[in-house]
C-alpha positions as CSV (number, residue, x, y, z in Angstrom):
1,X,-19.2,6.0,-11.6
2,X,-18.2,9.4,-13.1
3,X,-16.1,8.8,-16.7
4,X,-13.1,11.0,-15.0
5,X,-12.3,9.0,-11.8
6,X,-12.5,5.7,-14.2
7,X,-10.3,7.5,-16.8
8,X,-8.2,9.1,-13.5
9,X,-7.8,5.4,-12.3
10,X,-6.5,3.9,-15.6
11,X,-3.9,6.4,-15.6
12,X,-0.3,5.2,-14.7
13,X,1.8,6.7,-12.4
14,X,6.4,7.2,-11.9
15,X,5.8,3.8,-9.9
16,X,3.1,1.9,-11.3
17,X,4.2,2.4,-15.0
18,X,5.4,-1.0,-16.6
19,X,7.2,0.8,-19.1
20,X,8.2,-2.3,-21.6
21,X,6.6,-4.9,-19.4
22,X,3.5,-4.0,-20.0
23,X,2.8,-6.8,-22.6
24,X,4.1,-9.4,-20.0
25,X,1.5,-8.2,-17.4
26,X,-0.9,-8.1,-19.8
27,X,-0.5,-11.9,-20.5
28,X,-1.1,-12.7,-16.9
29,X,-4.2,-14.2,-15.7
30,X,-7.7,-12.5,-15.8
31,X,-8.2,-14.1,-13.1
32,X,-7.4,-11.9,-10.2
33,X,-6.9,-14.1,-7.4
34,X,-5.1,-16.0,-9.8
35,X,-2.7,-13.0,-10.7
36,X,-2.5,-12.0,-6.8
37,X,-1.1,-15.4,-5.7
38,X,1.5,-15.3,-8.4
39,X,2.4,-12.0,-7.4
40,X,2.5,-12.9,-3.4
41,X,4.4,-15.7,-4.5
42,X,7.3,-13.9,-5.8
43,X,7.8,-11.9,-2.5
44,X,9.3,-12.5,1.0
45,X,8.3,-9.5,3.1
46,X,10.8,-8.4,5.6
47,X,9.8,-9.7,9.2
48,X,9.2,-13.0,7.5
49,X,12.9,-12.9,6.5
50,X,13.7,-11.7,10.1
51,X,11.7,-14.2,12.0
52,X,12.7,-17.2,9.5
53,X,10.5,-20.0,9.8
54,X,8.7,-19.3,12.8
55,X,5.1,-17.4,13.6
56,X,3.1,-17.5,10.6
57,X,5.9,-19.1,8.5
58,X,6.3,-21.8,10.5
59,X,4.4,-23.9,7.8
60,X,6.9,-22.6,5.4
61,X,3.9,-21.0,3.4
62,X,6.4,-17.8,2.4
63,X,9.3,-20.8,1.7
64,X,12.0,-22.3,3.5
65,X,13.9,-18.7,4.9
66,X,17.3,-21.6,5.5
67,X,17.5,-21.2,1.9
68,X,18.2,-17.7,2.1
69,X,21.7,-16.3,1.5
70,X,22.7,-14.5,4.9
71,X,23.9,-11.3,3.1
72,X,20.0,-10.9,1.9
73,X,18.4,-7.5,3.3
74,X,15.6,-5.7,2.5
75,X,15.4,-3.9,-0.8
76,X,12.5,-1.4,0.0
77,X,15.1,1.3,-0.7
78,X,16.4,0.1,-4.1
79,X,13.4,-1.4,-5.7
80,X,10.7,1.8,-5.6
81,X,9.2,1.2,-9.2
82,X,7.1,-1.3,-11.0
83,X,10.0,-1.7,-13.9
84,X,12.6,-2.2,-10.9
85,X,11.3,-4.5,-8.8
86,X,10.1,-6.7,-12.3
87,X,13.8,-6.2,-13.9
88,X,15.1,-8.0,-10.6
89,X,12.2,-10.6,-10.8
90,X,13.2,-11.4,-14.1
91,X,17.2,-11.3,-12.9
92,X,16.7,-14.2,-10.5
93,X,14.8,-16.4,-12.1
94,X,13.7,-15.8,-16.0
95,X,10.6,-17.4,-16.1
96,X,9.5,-14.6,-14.8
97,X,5.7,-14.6,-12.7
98,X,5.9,-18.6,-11.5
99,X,4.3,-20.5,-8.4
100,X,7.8,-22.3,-7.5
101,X,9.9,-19.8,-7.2
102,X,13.0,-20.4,-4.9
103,X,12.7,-18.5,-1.2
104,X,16.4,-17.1,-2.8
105,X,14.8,-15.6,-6.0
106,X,11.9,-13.9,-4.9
107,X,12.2,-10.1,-3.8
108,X,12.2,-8.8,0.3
109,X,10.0,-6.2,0.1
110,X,6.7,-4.6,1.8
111,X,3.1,-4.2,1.2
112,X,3.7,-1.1,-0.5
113,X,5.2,-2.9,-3.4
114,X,3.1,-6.0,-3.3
115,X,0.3,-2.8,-3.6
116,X,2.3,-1.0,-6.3
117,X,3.1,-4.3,-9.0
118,X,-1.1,-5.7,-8.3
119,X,-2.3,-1.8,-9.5
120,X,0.4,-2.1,-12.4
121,X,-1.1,-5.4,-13.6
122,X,-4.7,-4.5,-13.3
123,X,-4.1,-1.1,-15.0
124,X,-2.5,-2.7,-17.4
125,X,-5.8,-4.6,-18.3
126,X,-7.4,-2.1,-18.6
127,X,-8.5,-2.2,-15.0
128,X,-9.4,0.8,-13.0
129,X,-7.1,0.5,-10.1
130,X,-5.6,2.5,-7.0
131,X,-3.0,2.1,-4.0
132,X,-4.3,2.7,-0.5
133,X,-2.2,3.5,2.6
134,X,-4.5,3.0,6.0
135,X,-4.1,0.5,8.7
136,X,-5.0,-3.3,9.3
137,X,-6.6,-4.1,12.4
138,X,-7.0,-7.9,11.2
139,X,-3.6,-8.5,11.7
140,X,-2.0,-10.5,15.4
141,X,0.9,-7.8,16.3
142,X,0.7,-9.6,19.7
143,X,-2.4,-7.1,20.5
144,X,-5.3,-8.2,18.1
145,X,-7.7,-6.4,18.2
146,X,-5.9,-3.8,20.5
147,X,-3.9,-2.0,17.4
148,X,-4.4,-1.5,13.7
149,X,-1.1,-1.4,12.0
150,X,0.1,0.5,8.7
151,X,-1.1,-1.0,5.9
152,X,-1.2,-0.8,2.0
153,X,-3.5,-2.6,-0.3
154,X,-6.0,-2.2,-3.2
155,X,-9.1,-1.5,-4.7
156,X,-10.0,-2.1,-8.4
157,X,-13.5,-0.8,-9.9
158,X,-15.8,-3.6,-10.9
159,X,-17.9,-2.4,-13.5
160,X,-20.0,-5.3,-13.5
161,X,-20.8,-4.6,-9.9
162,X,-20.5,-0.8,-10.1
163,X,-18.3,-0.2,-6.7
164,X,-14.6,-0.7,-5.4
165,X,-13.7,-3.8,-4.4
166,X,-11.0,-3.8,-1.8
167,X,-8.7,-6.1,-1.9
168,X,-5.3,-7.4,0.6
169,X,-3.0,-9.0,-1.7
170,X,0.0,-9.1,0.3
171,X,-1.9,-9.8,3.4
172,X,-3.8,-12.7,1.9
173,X,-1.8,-15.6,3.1
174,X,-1.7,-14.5,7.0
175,X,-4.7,-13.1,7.6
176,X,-6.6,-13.7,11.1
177,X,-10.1,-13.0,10.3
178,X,-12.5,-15.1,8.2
179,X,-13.2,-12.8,5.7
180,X,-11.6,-13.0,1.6
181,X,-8.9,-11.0,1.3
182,X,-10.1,-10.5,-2.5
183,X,-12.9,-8.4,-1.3
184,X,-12.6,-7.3,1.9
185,X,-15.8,-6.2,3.4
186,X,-16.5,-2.3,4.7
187,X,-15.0,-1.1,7.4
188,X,-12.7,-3.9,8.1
189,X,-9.5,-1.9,6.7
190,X,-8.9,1.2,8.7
191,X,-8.8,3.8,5.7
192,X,-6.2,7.0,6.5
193,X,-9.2,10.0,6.1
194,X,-11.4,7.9,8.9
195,X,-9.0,7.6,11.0
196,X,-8.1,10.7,11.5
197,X,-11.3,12.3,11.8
198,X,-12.1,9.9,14.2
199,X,-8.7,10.6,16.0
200,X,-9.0,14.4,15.6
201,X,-12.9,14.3,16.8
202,X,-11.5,11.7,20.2
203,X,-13.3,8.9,19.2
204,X,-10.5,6.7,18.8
205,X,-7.4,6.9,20.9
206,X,-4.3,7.8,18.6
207,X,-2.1,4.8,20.0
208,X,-4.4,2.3,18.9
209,X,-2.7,3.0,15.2
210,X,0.3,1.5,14.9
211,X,3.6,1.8,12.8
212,X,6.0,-0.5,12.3
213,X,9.1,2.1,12.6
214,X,8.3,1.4,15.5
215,X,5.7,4.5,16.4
216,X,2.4,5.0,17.5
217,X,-0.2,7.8,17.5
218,X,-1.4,10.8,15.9
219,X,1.8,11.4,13.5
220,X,1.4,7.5,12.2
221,X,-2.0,8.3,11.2
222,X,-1.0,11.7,10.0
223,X,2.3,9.8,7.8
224,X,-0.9,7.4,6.4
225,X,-3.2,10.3,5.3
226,X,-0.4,11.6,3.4
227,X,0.4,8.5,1.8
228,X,-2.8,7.8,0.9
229,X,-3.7,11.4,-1.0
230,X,0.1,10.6,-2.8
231,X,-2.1,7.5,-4.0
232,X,-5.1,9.0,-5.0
233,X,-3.1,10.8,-7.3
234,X,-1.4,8.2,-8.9
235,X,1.6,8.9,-7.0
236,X,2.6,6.1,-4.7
237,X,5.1,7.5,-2.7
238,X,7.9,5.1,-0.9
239,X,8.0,5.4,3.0
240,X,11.2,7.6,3.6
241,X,9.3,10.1,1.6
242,X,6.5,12.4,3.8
243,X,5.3,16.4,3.1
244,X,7.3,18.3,5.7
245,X,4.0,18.3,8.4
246,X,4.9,14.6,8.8
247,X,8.2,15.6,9.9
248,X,8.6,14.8,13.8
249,X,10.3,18.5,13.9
250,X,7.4,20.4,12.1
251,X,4.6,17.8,13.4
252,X,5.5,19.1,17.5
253,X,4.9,23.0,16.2
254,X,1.5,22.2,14.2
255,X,-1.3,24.9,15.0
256,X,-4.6,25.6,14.6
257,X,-4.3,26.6,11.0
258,X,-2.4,23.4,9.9
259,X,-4.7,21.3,11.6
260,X,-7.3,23.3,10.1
261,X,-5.7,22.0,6.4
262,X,-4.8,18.9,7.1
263,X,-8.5,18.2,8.8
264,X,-10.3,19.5,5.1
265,X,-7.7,17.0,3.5
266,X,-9.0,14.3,5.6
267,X,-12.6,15.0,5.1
268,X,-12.2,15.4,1.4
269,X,-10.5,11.9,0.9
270,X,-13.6,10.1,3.1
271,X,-15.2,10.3,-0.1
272,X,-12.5,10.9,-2.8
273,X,-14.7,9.8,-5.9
274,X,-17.0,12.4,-5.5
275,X,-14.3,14.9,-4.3
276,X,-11.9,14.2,-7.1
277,X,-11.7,17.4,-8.2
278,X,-10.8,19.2,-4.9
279,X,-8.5,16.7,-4.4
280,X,-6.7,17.6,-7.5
281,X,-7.1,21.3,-7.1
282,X,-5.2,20.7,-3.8
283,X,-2.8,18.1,-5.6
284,X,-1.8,21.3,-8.3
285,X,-1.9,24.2,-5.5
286,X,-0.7,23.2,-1.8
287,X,2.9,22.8,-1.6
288,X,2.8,21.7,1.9
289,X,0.6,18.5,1.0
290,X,2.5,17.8,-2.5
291,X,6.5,18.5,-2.0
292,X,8.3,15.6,0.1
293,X,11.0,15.2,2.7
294,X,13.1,12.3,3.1
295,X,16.2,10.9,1.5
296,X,18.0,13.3,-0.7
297,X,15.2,15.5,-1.2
């Protein structure tokens, strides 16, 4: 692998960097399985805390959701950061990263977080890690098989092995398939570039992409492209945030010329290791790709 997309991949981001808890997460296992179950154990995602101890919690795998206060909500919107969500962590329960943490204790939030604290440990190792935004078809939304839903995991560079390994950590104790979330095989995650070629060319129909706002179709693809060039820039961007094209509003009124951009995005990112520096040209130049919507901005 080329010396810059290691080095690029080592780099910290505004949400992955552990500012003074970098020591802590540098204690924490080598082993990473080890470090991903620790980290899946300190989370409750929110339609585990919405559907209690039922579906895939009815073994209480995720903890006993009775235990929960009632006034609990999700916190997506208040813990963005890797120093945030570890400062609450530490709040609840001191001890920090532990396997027994109460159902009360641990934080509600999404796989975008779960994605966010796993790259903050492994860079912090010294591990060449990234954030990806795509879509999981391995997951039962009551259609398996008939929708891939939004998704974000992982993918650390093994140098021993000299590739990517992809790997599902908030995922990994629901999955459907037989397959180890700590390296998921090629082409069972639905990455954002393919799918939208593959939309754009009519290969795939756009409602079989899925997003749990609810929507489905060409603009949830389109919202997951985005997010994932934010994360191949180090720049892991929370879900109320989207470039303006993403906007339902702007999105209706795309033409041939937008498409035209947002297609060369796509094909860029199918291989963004070998297009890193196009990517970054177009991370330091496009303002319509880089500049965010959403929330106060």
């Amino acid at each position: 692998m080329d010396k810059e997309v290691i080095n690029h991949y080592l780099e910290f981001g505004i949400y992955t960097n552990p500012g003074f808890y970098r020591e802590a997460l540098e204690a924490l296992s080598d082993d990473i399985k080890a470090t991903g179950n620790l980290v899946r154990s300190s989370f409750i995602h929110r339609t585990t805390l919405a559907i209690g101890n039922t579906g895939t919690n009815e073994d209480l795998r995720f903890g006993d959701m009775n235990q929960m206060p009632w006034y609990r909500q999700p916190e997506d919107d208040v813990l963005v950061t890797t120093p945030a969500m570890l400062a609450e962590l530490y709040r609840r329960d001191s001890r920090g990263f532990i396997e027994d943490r109460a159902p009360e204790n641990k934080l509600v939030l999404t796989c975008r977080y779960v994605a966010v604290l796993m790259a903050s440990i492994l860079k912090s190792k010294g591990i060449p890690t990234r954030v990806r935004a795509g879509h999981a078809p391995y997951f039962d939304m009551g259609e398996l098989g008939k929708v891939s839903t939004d998704h974000w995991i992982n993918q650390y560079w093994d140098s021993e092995k000299n590739h990517w390994i992809t790997i599902d950590v908030d995922g990994s104790w629901s999955l459907n398939e037989k397959f180890n979330p700590y390296d998921i095989p090629d082409n069972a995650f639905d990455f954002a570039a393919d799918a939208w070629i593959k939309v754009r060319s009519g290969d795939v129909d756009p409602d079989y992409f899925y997003n749990a706002k609810p929507e489905r179709g060409t603009i949830v693809v389109l919202w997951s492209l985005f997010y994932d060039f934010h994360c191949l820039m180090n720049n892991e961007i929370p879900y109320i945030h989207i470039p303006k094209y993403g906007r339902y509003d702007t999105f209706k009124t795309l033409g041939d010329t937008e498409y035209a951009k947002i297609d060369r995005l796509a094909e860029l990112m199918v291989k963004p290791d070998d297009n890193l520096q196009e990517l970054k040209q177009v991370w330091e130049a496009d303002r319509d790709f880089r500049l965010l919507t959403g929330g106060l901005l």
